[in-house]
N, C-alpha and C positions, 0 to 999 in steps of 0.2 A: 598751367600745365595740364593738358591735356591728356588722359587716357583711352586706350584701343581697348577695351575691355566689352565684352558680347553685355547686353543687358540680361538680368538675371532672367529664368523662365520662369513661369506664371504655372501655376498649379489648375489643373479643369475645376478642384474641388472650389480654389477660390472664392468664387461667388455662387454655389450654392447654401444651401440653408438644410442643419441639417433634419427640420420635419418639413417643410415646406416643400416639393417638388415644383418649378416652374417646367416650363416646354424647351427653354434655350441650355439648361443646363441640364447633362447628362445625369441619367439613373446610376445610384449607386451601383445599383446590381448588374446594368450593363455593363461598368466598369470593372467589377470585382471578377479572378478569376472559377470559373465552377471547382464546387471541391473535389477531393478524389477523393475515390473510395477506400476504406481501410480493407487491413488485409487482415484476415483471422485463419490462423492454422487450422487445419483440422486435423483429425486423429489421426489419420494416412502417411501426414507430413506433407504435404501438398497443400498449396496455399487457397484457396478462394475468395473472389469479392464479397464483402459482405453484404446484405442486402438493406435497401432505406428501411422496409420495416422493421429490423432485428433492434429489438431494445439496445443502449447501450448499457445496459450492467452481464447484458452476453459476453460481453469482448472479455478477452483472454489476454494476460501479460504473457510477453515471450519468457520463454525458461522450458524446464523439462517437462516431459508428459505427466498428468498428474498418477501419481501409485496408487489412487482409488480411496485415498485417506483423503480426507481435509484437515488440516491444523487448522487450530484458534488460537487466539491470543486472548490469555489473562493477570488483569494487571494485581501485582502486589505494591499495598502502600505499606511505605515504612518512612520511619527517619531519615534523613541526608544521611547521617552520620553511619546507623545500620546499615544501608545498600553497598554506600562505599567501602565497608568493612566486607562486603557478599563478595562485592566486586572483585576488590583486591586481594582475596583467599584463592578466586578462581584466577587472576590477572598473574600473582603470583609464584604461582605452582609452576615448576622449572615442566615444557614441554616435551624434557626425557625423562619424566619420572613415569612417566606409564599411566600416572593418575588424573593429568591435566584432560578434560572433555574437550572438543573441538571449536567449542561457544560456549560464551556465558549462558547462553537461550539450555542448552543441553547440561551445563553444571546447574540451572535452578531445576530445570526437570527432573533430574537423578536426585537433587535433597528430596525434591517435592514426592517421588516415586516411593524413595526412603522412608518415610515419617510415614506414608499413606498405607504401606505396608505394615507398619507398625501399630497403624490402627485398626488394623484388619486383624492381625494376630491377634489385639487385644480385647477386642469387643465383636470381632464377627467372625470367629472359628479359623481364622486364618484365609478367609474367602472373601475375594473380591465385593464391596457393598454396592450396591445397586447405585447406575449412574445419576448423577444431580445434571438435567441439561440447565443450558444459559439462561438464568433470567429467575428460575426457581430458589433460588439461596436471595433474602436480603441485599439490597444495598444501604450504605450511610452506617453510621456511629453509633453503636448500642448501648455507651453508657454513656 
């Protein structure tokens, strides 16, 4: 029983090697197509190409203009069992009580706001304490 079937096709990459370049088989790079250029908003709203030397940690996620703040993120360790208790105080809280925040990220800020004020009344006249930047406070286990 005989089949009409086309023979399969043959790939160019085939019988290349892939450090080795001979002359009968095509360059990768010939093959491959050139990349394009990404595209970076700028402040205008208006788009521009970016250019080959701009680093890439320039490049910008799409979303809103920045409001001239940067947030950081930092992390609290605690027990499984504590978080999921944080969690579910903030998960829990009925949406029309007025009291739920928009994110869990916004209910630890507001405890965390809480307490820091509370430590300002108590040992620094009720005045803001001078800021700690990143990297200045210990890391690891102190006892």
């Amino acid at each position: 029983m005989a089949t009409n079937r086309p023979a399969p096709k043959r790939s160019s990459f085939g019988a290349t090697h892939p450090i080795e370049h001979t002359e009968d088989a095509p360059a990768i790079a010939q093959l491959a197509p050139a990349p394009r250029p990404a595209l970076v908003p700028e402040t205008g709203g208006s788009e521009a190409v970016r250019g080959e030397t701009e680093a890439p940690s320039a490049r910008r996620k799409p979303g809103p203009a920045p409001s001239g703040k940067v947030k950081k993120k930092a992390a609290v360790w605690a027990d499984e069992e504590v978080i999921e208790r944080i969690r579910g105080a903030w998960f829990h809280t009925p949406t029309t009580s007025g009291e739920r925040e928009l994110s869990f990220s916004d209910f630890l800020l507001q405890a965390a706001l809480a307490r820091a004020s509370e430590r300002e009344k108590a040992y620094n006249k009720g005045k803001e304490f001078p800021p700690a930047p990143a990297g200045s406070i210990g890391v690891g286990r102190k006892a």
